[in-house]
C-alpha angles and dihedrals in degrees: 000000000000085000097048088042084051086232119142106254084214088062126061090212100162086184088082101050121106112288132215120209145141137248126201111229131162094283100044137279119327121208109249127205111182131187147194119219142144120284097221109030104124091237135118124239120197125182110214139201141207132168088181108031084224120155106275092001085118112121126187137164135066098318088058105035142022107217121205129228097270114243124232108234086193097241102087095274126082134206120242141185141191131189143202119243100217120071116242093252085064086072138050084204127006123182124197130191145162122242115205120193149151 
């Protein structure tokens, strides 16, 4: 994971590791996970949700989160975040994650 979250595998450096977080929008706070990469890397990154943790109950695309236009941090890697379309009052528990993959 230290290659797809663009960190130097010779450094423990836990700033660059994924964020939660929350944003206030009409409806109420969302929960947040942002995300550092590189830009070019040839790998897949998926933002996932649960409000159980069951076995196949991760959901992920456009219905579960808004993603947001990554931003070039000018050094070959870019910030991104994705957020989760229902407001954390929707929810008693709510889990997110990032998938990477190939």
């Amino acid at each position: 994971l230290e290659y797809a979250l663009a960190m130097d595998p010779t450094v423990a450096d836990v700033s660059l590791l994924p964020k939660l977080g929350t944003r206030t929008e009409s409806d109420g706070k969302h929960l947040t996970l942002t995300y550092h990469r590189p830009i070019i890397c040839g790998l897949t990154y998926t933002a996932q949700r649960s409000v159980t943790l069951a076995p196949n109950s991760w959901q992920s695309g456009n219905t579960v989160f808004q993603d947001f236009t990554p931003v070039d941090l000018g050094d070959g890697t870019e910030s991104v975040t994705a957020e989760d379309r229902n407001p954390i009052s929707a929810s008693a528990h709510a889990w997110l994650r990032m998938r990477v993959s190939k």
